[in-house]
C-alpha positions as CSV (number, residue, x, y, z in Angstrom):
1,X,-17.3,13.3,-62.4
2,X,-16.1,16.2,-59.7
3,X,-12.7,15.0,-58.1
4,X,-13.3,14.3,-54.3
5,X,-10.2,15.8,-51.9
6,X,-9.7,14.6,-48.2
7,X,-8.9,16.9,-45.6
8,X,-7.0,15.2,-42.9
9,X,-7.0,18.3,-40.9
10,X,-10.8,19.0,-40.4
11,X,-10.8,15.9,-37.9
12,X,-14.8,14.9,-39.2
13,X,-13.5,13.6,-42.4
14,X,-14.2,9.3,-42.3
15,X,-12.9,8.4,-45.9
16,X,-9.5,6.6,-46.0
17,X,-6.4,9.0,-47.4
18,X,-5.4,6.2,-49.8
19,X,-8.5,5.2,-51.0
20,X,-9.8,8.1,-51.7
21,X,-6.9,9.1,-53.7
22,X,-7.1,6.1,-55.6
23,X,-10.4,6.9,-56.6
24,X,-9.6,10.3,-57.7
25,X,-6.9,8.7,-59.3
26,X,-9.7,6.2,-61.2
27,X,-12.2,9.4,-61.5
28,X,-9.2,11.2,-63.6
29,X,-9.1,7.9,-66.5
30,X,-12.2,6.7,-66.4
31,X,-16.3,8.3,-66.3
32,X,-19.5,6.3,-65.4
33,X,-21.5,5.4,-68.1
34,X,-24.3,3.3,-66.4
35,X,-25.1,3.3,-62.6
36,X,-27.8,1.5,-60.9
37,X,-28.5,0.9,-56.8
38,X,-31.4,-1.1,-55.4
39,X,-32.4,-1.6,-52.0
40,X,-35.3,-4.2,-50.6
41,X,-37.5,-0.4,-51.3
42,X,-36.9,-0.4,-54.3
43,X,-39.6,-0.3,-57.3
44,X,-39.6,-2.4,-60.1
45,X,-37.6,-1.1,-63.5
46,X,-36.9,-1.8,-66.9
47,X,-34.2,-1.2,-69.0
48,X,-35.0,-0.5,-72.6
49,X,-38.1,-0.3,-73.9
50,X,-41.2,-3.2,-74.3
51,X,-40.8,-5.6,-77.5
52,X,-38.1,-4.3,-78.5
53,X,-35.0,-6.8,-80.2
54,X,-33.0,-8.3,-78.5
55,X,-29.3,-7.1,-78.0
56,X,-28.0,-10.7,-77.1
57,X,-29.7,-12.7,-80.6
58,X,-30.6,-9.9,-82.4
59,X,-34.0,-11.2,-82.9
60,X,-37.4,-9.8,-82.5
61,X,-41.0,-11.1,-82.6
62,X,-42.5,-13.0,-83.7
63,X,-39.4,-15.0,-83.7
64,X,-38.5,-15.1,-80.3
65,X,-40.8,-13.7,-77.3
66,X,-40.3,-11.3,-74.4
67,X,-43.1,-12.8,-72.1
68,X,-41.0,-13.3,-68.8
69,X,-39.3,-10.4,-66.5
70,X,-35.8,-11.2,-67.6
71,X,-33.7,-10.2,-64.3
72,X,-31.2,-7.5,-65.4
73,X,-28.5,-8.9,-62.6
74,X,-28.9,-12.2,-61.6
75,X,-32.0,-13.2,-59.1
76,X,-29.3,-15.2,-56.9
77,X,-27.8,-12.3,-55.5
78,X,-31.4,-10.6,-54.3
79,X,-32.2,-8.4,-57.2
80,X,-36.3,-8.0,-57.2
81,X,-36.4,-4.7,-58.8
82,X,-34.1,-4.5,-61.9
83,X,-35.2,-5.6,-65.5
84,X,-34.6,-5.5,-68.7
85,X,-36.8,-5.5,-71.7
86,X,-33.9,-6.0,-73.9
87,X,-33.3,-9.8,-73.3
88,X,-35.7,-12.5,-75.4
89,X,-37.2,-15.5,-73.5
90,X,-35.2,-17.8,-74.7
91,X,-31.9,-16.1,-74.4
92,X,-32.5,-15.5,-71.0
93,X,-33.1,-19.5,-70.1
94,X,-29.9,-20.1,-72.4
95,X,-28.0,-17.4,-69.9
96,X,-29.2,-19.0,-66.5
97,X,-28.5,-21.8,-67.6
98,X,-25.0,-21.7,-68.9
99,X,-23.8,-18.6,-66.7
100,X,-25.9,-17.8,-63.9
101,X,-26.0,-21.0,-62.5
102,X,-21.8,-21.4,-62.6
103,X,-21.5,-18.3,-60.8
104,X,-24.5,-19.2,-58.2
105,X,-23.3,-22.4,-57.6
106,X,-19.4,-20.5,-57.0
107,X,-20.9,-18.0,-54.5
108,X,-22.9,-21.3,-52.8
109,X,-21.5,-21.3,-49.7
110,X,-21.3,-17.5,-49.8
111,X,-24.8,-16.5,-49.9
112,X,-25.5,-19.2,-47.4
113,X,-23.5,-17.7,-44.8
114,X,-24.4,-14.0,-45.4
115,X,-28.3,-14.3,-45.7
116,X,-28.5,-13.8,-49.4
117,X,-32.1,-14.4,-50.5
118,X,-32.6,-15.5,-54.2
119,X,-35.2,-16.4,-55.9
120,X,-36.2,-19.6,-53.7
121,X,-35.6,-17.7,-50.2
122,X,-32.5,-18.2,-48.1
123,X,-30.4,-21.0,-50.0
124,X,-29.3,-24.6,-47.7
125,X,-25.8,-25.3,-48.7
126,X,-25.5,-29.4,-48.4
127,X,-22.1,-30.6,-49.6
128,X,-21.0,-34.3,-48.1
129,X,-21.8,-34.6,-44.6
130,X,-22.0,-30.9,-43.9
131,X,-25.2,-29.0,-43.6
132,X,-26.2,-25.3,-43.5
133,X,-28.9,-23.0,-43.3
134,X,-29.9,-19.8,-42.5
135,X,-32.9,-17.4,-41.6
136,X,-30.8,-14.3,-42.6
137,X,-29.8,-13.0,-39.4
138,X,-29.0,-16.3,-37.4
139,X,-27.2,-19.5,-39.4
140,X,-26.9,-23.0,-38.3
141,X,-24.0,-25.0,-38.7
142,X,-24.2,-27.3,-36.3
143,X,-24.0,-30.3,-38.8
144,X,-20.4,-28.9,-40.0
145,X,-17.6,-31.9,-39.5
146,X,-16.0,-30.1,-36.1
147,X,-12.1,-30.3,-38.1
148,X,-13.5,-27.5,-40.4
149,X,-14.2,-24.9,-38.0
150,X,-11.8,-22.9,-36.7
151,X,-13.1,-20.4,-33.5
152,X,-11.1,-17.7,-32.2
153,X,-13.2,-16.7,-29.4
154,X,-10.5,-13.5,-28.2
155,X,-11.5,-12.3,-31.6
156,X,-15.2,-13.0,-31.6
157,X,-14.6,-15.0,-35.2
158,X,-15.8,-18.3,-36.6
159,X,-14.0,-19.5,-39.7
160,X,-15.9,-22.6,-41.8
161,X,-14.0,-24.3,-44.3
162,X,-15.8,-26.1,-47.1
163,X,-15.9,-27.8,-50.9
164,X,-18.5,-25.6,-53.3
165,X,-20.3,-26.9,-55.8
166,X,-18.4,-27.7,-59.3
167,X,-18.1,-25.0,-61.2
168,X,-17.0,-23.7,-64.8
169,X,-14.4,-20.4,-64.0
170,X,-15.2,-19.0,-68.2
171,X,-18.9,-18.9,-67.5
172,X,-18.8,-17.3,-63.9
173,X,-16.6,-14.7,-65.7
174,X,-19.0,-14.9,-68.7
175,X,-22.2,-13.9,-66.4
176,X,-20.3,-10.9,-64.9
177,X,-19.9,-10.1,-68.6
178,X,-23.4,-10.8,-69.6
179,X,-24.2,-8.3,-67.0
180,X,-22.4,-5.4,-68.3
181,X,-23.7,-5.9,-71.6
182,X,-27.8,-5.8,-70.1
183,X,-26.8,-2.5,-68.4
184,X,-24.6,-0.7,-71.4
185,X,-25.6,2.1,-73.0
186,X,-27.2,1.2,-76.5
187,X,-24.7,3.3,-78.4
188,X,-21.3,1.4,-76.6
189,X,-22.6,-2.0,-78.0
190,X,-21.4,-1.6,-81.5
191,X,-18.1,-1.9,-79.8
192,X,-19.0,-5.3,-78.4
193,X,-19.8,-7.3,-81.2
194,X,-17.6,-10.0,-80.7
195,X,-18.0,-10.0,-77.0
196,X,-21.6,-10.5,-77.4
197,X,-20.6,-13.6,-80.0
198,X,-18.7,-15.1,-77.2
199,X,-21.0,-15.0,-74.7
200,X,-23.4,-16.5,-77.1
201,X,-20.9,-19.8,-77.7
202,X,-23.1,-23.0,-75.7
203,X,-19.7,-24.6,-75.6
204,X,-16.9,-23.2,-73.6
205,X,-14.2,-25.2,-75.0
206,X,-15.0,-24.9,-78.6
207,X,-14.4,-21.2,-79.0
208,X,-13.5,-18.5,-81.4
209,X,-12.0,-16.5,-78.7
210,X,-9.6,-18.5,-76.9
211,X,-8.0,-16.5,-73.8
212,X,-4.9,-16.4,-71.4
213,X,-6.0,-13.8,-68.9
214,X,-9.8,-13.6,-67.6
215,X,-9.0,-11.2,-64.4
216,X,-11.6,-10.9,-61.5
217,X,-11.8,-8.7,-58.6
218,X,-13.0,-10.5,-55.8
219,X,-13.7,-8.8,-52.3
220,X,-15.2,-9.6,-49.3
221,X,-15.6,-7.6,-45.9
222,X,-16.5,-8.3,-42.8
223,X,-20.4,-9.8,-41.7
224,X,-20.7,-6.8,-39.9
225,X,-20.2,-4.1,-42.5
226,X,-22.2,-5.1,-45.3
227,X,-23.1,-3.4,-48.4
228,X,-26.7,-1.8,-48.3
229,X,-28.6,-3.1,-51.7
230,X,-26.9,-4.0,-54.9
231,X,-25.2,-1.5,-56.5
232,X,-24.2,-1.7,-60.5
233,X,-21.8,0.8,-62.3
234,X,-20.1,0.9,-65.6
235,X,-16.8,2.7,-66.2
236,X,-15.3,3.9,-69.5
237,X,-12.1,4.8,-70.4
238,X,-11.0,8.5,-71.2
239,X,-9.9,9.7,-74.2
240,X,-6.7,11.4,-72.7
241,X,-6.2,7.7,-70.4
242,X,-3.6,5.2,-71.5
243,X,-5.6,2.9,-74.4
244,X,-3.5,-0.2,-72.8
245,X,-5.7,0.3,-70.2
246,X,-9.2,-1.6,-70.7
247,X,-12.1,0.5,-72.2
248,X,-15.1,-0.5,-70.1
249,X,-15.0,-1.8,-66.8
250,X,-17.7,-3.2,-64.6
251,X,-18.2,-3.8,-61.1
252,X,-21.3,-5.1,-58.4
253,X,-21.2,-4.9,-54.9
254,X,-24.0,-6.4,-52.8
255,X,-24.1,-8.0,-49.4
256,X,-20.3,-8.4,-48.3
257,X,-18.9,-8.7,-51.9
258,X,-17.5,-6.8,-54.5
259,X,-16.6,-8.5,-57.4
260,X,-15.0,-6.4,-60.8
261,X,-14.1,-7.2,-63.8
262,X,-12.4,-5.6,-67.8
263,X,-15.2,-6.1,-70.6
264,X,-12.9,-8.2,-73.1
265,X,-12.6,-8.2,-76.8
266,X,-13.8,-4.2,-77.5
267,X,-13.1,-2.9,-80.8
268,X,-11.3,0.0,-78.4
269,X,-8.8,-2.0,-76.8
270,X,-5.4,-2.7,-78.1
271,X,-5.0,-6.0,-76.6
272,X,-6.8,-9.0,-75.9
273,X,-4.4,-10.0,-72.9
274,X,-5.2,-8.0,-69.9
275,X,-2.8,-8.8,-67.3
276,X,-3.2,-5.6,-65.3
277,X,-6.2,-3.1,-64.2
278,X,-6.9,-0.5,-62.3
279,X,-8.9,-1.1,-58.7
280,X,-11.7,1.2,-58.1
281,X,-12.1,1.4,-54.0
282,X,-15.2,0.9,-52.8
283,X,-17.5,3.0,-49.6
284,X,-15.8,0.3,-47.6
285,X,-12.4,1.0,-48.6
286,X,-13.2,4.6,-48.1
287,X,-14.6,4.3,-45.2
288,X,-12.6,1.8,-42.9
289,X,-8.7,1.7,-45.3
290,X,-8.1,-1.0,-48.1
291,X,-7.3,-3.4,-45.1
292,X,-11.2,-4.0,-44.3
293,X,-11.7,-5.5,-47.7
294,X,-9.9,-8.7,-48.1
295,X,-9.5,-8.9,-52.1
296,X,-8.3,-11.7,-54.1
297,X,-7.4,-11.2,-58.0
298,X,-8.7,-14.7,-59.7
299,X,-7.7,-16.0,-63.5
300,X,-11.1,-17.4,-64.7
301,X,-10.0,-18.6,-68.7
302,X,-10.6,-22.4,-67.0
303,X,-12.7,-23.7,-69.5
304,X,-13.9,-26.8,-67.9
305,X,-15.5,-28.0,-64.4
306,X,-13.4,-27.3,-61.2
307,X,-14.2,-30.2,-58.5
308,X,-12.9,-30.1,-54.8
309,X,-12.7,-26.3,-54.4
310,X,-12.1,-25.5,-50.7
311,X,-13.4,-22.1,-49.7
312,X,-12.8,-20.6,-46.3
313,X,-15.7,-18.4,-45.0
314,X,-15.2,-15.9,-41.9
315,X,-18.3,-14.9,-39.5
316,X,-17.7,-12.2,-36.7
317,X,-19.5,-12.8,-33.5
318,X,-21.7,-9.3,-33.2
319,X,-23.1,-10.1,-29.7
320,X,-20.2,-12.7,-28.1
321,X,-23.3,-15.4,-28.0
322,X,-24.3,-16.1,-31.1
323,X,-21.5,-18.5,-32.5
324,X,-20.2,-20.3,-29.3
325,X,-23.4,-23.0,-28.4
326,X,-23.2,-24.3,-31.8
327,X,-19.2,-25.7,-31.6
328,X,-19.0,-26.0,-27.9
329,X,-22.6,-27.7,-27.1
C-alpha cells in the first residue's frame, strides 16, 4: 500500500494529523489481503467458486449440500450482496446458530436505535417494560421507563440506557472470527487450522483452546456521521513487522460501528496471549480526530451467558424536533 502524508499547510486537507499518521504507521507493518465494501447498490457476489468443499467441515457433496446463499457477513448487520460459495448448508445453520445469533442479540439494542435492517426488516427491541422501534430514520421510544433517559437539550442529545439480550462473549468473538475466515484468501488458511477447529467446537466450555485474552475493538460515532455500506478488510502482518505482533487482523465497519479484532491461534504467531494490538483509524478518525469515535477495548474469553448487561446508547437531535415530544409529552 502507498504511504498517505498530510499537509497541514495546504489549508484543503480534512484528514486528522494523528490519525493519519497512525495509519501510515499501520500501512508500514501490515498489507491488506482481502477488502470488500457494499452499499444498498450493490450486486450480488460470491466468494469462491460453486460446489466447491467447504473450508469450515472440509466436506463436499454428496455429503453435505450448498443449496442456500450462505451470507458471507452476517445478514443482521444489512449485508444483501455478499456470499460465499465456500460454506455447506449445514455449517452455515450450525454458525447462525451458535455465533451469529450471540453477536445479534449483543448489538440488539444497537441496530434498533441506528436503523439497521436485517433480514426481518428494522428489528423491535422489547426487554421488560421497555419498548422500541424504528422505521430507519425516525425511532420510538416512548414506552422507555422515563429514569433511563437522560436528555441534554443544550446539546441536542438523547441518551437511553438499557439491559440486552443474554449473550455468550466467546461466540460473539467467535463470529467476528468466523468472518475473517469466509473472506481469507485460500492460500492463508493452512495457517488457520486450529482456528478453524475452534470455531467448529458446539460447546464453548469444553474446549481445546482455552484462552485468557480475546481483545475486541469496539467503536461507535455519532448518529449523524455514519458509515456508508459495510466495509470488510483483512490485514497481514509484514515480514520486516515485529512477529509479537498478531499476523492477521480483521476489521468491519457499518452503520455507526467499527468493531476489530487479532485472528487467534495462527501457525505465524508466537503467542497465544494477545494482550496488545495495533488500532487501525478509520475515515471517521481521519476525518473528524480520534475523539469522534468513542472506542471501548472488550475481553470476550467469557465462556458462558452474561445476564443484566446495561448498555447506554447516545442519539443526536439533527433537526432540534425530533427527540423532545417523545420525553416531554
Amino acid at each position: 500500500m502507498e504511504r498517505l502524508y498530510f499537509d497541514n499547510k495546504d489549508g484543503k486537507t480534512n484528514m486528522n494529523k494523528d490519525a493519519l499518521n497512525a495509519l501510515n504507521d499501520i500501512m508500514s507493518q501490515y498489507s491488506t489481503i482481502a477488502s470488500h465494501h457494499i452499499t444498498d447498490e450493490s450486486s450480488k457476489q460470491f466468494l469462491g467458486v460453486r460446489n466447491s468443499i467447504c473450508r469450515f467441515c472440509k466436506k463436499t457433496t454428496p455429503d453435505v449440500s450448498f443449496k442456500k446463499d450462505a451470507h458471507a457477513l452476517p445478514h443482521c448487520i444489512g449485508n444483501n450482496a455478499l456470499f460465499t460459495y465456500n460454506e455447506c448448508d449445514l455449517c452455515n445453520y450450525k454458525f447462525g446458530r451458535l455465533l451469529e445469533n450471540e453477536f445479534a442479540k449483543f448489538m440488539h439494542l444497537n441496530h434498533t436505535i441506528s436503523g439497521v435492517r436485517g433480514k426481518n426488516g428494522y428489528p423491535k427491541y422489547k426487554m421488560d417494560d421497555a419498548l422500541i422501534k424504528t422505521t430507519g430514520s425516525n425511532i420510538d421510544w416512548s414506552d422507555v421507563p422515563i429514569e433511563n433517559i437522560n436528555h441534554n437539550k443544550d446539546a441536542g442529545l438523547i441518551k437511553i440506557k438499557q439491559k440486552i439480550p443474554a449473550f455468550i462473549p466467546i461466540a460473539m468473538y467467535k463470529c467476528f472470527v468466523k468472518m475473517a475466515l469466509t473472506l481469507m484468501p485460500d492460500n492463508e488458511l493452512v495457517q488457520f487450522e486450529n482456528t478453524l477447529d475452534w470455531i467448529n467446537e458446539e460447546n464453548h466450555q469444553n474446549t481445546k483452546y482455552p484462552f485468557e485474552n480475546l481483545l475486541l475493538f469496539h467503536g461507535n460515532v455519532a448518529t449523524t456521521e455514519r458509515f456508508h455500506g459495510i466495509s470488510a478488510i483483512l490485514v497481514k502482518r509484514m515480514d520486516n513487522t515485529d512477529r509479537t505482533k498478531p499476523y492477521i487482523m480483521f476489521r468491519l465497519t457499518y452503520a455507526t460501528f467499527m468493531f476489530q479484532v487479532p485472528i487467534p491461534l495462527s501457525k505465524m504467531d508466537t503467542t497465544k496471549k494477545v494482550t496488545e494490538f495495533p488500532y487501525i483509524p478509520n475515515l471517521p478518525d481521519l476525518k473528524f480526530g480520534f475523539n469522534k469515535m468513542e472506542i471501548g477495548l472488550m475481553n470476550l474469553h467469557y465462556t458462558e451467558s452474561l445476564r443484566g448487561t446495561e448498555m447506554t446508547v447516545t442519539i443526536k437531535d439533527l433537526d432540534g424536533s425530533g427527540t423532545v415530544k417523545y420525553i416531554d409529552a
